[in-house]
MARVEX-199653 format. One record per atom (N, C-alpha, C): residue number from 1; residue in one letter; chain; x, z, y. Coordinates in steps of 0.05 Angstrom, whole numbers, plus 5000, padded with zeros to 4 digits. Each point is the difference from the previous one (the first is absolute). Layout:
REM MARVEX-199653
NUM, A, A, X, Z, Y;
...
REM end
This chain:
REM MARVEX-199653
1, X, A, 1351, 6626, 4441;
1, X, A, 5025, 4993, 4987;
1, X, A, 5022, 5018, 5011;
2, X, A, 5011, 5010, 4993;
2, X, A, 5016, 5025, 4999;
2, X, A, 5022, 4981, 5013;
3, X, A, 5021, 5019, 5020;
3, X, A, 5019, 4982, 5009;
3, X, A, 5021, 5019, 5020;
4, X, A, 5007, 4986, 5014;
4, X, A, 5027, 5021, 5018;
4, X, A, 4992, 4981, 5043;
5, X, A, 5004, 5015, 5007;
5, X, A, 5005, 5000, 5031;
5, X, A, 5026, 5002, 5003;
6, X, A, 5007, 4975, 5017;
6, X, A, 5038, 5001, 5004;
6, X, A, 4991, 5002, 5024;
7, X, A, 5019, 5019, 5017;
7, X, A, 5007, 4994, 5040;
7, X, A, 5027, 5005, 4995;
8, X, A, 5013, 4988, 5022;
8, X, A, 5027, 4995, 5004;
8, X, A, 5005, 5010, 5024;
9, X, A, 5016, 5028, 5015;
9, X, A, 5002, 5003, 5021;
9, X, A, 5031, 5001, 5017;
10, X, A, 4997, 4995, 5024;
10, X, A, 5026, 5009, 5011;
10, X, A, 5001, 5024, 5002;
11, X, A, 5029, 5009, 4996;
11, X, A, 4999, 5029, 5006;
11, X, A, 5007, 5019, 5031;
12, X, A, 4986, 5024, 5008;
12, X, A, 4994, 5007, 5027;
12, X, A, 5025, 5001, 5013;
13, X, A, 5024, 5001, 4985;
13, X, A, 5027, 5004, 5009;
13, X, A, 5019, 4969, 5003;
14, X, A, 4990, 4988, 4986;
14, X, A, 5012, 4975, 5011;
14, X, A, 5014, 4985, 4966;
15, X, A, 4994, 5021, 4990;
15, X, A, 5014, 4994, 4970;
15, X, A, 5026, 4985, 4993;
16, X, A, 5019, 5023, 5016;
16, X, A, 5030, 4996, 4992;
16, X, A, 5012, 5010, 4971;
17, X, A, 4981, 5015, 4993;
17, X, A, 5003, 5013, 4966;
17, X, A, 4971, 5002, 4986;
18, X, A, 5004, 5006, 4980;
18, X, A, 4975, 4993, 4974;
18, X, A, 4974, 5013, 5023;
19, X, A, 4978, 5004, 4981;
19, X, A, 4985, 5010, 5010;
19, X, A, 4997, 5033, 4982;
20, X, A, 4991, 5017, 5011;
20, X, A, 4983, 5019, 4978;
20, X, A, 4980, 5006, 4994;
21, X, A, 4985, 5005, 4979;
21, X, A, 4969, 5006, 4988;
21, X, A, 4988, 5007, 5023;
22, X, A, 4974, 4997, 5009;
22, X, A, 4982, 5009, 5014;
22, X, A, 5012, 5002, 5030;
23, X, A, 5017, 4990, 5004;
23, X, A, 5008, 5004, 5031;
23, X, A, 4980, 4985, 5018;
24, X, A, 5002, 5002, 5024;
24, X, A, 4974, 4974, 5022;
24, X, A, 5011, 4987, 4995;
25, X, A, 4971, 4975, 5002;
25, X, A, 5017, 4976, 5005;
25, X, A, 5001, 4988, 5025;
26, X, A, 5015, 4981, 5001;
26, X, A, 5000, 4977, 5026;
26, X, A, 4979, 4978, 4998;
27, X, A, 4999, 4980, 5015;
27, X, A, 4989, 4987, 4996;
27, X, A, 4994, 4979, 4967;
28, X, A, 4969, 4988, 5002;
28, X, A, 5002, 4987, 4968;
28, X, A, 5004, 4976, 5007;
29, X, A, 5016, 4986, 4972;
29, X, A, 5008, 4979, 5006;
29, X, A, 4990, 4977, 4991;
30, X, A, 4989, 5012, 4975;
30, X, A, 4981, 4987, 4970;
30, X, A, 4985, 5023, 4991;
31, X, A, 4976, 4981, 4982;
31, X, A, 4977, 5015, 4986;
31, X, A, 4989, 4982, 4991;
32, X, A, 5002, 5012, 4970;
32, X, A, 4984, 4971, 4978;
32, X, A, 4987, 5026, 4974;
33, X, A, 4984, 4983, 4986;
33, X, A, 4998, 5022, 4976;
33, X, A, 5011, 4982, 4981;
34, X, A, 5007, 5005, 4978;
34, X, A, 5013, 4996, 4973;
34, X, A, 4987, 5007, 4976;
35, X, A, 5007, 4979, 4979;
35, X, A, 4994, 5009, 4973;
35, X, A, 5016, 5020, 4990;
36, X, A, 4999, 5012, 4982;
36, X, A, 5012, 5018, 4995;
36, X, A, 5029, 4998, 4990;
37, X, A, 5004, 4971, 4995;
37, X, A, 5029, 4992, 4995;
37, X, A, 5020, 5000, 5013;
38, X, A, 4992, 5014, 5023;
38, X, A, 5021, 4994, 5027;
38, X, A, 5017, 5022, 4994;
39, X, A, 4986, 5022, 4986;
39, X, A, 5009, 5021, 4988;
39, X, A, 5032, 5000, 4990;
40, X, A, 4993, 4976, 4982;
40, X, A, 5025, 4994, 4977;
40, X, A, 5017, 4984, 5013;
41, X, A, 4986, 4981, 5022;
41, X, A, 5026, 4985, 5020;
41, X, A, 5017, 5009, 5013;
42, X, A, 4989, 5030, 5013;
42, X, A, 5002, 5023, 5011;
42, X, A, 5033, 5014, 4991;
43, X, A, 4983, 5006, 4969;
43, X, A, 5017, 5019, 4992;
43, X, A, 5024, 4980, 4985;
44, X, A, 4999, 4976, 5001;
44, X, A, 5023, 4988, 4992;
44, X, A, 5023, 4997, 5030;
45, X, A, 4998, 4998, 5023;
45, X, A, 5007, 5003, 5028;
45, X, A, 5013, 5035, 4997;
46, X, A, 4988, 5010, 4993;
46, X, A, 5013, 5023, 5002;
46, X, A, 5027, 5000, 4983;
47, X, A, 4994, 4994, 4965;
47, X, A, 5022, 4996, 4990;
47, X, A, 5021, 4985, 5008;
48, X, A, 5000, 4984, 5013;
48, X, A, 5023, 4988, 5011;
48, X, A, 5003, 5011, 5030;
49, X, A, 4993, 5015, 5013;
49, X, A, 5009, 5017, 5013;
49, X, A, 4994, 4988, 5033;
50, X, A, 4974, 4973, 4999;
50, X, A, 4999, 4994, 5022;
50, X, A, 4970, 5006, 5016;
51, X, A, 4992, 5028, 4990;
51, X, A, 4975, 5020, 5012;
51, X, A, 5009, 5024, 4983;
52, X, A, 4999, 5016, 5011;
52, X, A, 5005, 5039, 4998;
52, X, A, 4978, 5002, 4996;
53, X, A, 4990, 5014, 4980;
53, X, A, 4972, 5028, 4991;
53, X, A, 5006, 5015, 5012;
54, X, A, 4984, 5008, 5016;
54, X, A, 4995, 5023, 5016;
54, X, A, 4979, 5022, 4985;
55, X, A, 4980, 4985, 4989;
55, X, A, 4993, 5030, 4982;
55, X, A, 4970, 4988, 4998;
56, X, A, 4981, 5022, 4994;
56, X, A, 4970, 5001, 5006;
56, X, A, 4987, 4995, 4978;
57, X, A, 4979, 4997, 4998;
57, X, A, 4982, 5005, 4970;
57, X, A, 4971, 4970, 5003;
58, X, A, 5002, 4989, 5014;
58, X, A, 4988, 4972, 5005;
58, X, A, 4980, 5008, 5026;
59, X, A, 5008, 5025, 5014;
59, X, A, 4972, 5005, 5026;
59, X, A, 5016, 5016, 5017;
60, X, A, 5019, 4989, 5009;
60, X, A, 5009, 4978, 4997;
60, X, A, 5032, 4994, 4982;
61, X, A, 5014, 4980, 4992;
61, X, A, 5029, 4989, 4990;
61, X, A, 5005, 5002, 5026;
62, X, A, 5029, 4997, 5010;
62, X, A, 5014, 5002, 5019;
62, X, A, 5025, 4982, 4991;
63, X, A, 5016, 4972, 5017;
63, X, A, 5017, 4996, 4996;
63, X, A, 5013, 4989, 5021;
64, X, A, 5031, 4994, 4999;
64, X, A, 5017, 4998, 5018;
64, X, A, 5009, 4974, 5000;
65, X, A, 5008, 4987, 5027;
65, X, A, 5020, 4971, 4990;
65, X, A, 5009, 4994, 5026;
66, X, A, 5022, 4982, 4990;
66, X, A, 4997, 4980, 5026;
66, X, A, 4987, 4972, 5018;
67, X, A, 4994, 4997, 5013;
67, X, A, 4984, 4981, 5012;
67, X, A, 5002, 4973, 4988;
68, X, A, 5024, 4994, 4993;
68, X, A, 5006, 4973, 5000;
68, X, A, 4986, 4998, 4972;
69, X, A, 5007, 5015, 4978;
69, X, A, 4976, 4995, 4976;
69, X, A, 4975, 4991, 5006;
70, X, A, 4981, 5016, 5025;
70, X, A, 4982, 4984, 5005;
70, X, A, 4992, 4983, 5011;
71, X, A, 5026, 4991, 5025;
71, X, A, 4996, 4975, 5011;
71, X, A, 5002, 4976, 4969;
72, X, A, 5019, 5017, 4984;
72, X, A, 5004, 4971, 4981;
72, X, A, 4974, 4994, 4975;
73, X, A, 4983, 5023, 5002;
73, X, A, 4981, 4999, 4989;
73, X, A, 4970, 4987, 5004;
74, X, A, 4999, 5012, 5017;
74, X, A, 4966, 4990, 5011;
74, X, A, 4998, 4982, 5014;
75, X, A, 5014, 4978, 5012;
75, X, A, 4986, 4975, 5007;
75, X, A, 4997, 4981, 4977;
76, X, A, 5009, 5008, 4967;
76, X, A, 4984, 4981, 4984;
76, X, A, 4968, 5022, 4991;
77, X, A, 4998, 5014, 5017;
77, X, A, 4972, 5015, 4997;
77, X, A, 5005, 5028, 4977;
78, X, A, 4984, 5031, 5014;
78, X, A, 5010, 5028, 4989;
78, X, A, 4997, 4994, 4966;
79, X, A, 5019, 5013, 4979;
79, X, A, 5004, 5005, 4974;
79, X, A, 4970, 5001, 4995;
80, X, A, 4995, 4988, 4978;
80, X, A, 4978, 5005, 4987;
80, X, A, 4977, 5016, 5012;
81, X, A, 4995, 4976, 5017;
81, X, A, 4976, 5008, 5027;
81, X, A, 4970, 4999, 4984;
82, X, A, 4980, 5019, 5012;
82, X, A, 4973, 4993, 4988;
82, X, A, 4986, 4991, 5029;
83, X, A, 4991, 4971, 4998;
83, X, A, 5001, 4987, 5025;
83, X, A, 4966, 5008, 4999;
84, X, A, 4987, 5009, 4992;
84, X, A, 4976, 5014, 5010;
84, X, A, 4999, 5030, 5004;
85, X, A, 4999, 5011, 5025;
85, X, A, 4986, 5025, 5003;
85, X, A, 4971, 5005, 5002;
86, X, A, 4990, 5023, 4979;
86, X, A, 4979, 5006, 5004;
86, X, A, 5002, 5030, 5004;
87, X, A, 4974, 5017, 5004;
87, X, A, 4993, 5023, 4998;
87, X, A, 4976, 5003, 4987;
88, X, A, 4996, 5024, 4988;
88, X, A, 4970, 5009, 4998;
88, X, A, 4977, 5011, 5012;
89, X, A, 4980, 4990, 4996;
89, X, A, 4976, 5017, 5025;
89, X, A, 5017, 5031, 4989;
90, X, A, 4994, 5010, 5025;
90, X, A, 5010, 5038, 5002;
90, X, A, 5029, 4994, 5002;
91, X, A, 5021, 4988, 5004;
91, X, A, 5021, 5006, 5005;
91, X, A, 5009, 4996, 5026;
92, X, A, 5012, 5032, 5009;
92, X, A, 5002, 4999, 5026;
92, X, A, 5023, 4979, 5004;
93, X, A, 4999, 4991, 5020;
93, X, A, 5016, 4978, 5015;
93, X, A, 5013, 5013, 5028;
94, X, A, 5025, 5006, 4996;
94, X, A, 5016, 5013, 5030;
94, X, A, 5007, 4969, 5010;
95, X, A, 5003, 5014, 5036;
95, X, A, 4999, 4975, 5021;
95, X, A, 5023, 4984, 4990;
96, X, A, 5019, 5006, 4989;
96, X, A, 5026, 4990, 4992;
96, X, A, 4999, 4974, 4979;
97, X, A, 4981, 5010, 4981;
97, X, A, 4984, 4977, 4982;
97, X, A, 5001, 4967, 5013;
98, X, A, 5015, 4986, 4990;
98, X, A, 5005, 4976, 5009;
98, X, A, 4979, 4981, 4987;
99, X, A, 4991, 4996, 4976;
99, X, A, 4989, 4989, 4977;
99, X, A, 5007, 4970, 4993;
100, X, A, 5033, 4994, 5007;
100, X, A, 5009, 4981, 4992;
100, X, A, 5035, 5007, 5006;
101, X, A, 5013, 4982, 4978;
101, X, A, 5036, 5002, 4994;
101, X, A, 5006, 4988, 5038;
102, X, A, 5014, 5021, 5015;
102, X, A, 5013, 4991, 5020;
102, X, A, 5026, 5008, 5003;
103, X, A, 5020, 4979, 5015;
103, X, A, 5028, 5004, 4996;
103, X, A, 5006, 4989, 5028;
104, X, A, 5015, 5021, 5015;
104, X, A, 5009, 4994, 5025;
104, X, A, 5028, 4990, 4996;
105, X, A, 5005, 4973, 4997;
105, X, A, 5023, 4981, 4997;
105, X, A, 5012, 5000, 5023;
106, X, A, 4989, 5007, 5025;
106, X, A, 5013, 4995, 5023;
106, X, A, 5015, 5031, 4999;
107, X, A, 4993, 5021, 5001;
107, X, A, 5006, 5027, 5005;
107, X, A, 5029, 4996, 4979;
108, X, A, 4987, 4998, 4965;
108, X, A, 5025, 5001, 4979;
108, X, A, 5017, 4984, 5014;
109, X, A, 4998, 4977, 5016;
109, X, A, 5028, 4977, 4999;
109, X, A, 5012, 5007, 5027;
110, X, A, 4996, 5024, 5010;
110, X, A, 5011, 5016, 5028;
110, X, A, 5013, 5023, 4993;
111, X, A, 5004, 5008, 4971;
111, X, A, 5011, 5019, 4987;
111, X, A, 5021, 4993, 4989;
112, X, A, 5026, 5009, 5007;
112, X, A, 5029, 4996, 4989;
112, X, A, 4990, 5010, 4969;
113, X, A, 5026, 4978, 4985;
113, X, A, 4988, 4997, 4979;
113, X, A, 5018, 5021, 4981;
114, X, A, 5011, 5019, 5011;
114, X, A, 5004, 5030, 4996;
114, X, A, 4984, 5024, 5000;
115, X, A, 4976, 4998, 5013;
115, X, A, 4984, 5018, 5006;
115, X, A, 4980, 5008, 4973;
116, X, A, 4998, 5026, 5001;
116, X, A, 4992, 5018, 4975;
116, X, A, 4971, 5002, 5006;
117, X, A, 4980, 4985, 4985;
117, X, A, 4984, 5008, 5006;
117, X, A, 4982, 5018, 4976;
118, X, A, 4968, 5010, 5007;
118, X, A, 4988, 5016, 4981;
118, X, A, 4976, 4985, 4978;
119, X, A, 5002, 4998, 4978;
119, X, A, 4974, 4993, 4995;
119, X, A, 4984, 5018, 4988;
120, X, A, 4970, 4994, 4994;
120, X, A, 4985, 5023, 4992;
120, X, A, 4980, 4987, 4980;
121, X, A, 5003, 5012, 4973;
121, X, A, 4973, 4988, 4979;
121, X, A, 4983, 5019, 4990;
122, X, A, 4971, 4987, 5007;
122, X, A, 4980, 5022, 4995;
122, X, A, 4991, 4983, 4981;
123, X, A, 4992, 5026, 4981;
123, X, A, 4988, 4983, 4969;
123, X, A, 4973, 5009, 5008;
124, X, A, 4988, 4973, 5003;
124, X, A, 4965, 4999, 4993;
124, X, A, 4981, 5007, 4985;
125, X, A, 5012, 5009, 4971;
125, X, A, 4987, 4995, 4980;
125, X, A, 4975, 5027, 5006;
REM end
C-alpha cells in the first residue's frame, strides 16, 4: 500500500530561523508513516502559512515550521497515521528503521515553542 514516511527533526543549529532543503539534521523527534492524505493536510498548512515548502520531489519533500504546531498536533496521535508498518522480503532495512510511529513528547515539550524545526516526507510508493 503505497504511502509517505514523516520524521520530524530538530535542527543542528538550534533552530532560531526556518530550516533549509537538505541541510543535517539534529536530533528526531517523531516518525510515523501516513496515508497519502497527509499530503493535502500538508499542503493546506502551507496555504495558510503555518509550514514553509522547502522544495523536493517526494525522495524526499522537505518542510519547515514551528514546534508549537507540533506540540499542538501529535498528542491526539501523527495526521493520518498508517498504524501498521510493514516491509517486503528483499527490502533493505537501515539500523535507523524503527518499524513503529514513535514521538519523543518529552524532547518536543523541552523545545521553546518558537523553535523551527525540519520535517522530511518520503513517498513510498
Amino acid at each position: 500500500m503505497p504511502g509517505l514516511h514523516i520524521t520530524v527533526y530538530k535542527q543542528k543549529d538550534g533552530g532560531a530561523t526556518p530550516a533549509s532543503f537538505g541541510e543535517p539534521t539534529g536530533a528526531k523527534l517523531a516518525v510515523w508513516k501516513a496515508r497519502l492524505e497527509v499530503l493535502r493536510w500538508i499542503d493546506d498548512l502551507v496555504k495558510e502559512g503555518k509550514i514553509i515548502a522547502l522544495g523536493g520531489n517526494g525522495y524526499p519533500f522537505e518542510y519547515t515550521t514551528q514546534i508549537h504546531l507540533v506540540k499542538d498536533t501529535l498528542p491526539q496521535g501523527p495526521p493520518h497515521e498508517r498504524k501498521n508498518w510493514n516491509h517486503e522480503e528483499g527490502d533493505i532495512l537501515g539500523e535507523g528503521w524503527l518499524g513503529k510511529t514513535t514521538i519523543d513528547m518529552e524532547a518536543i515539550a523541552q523545545c521553546p515553542p518558537e523553535e523551527w524545526v525540519l520535517i522530511r516526507v518520503w513517498d513510498e510508493s
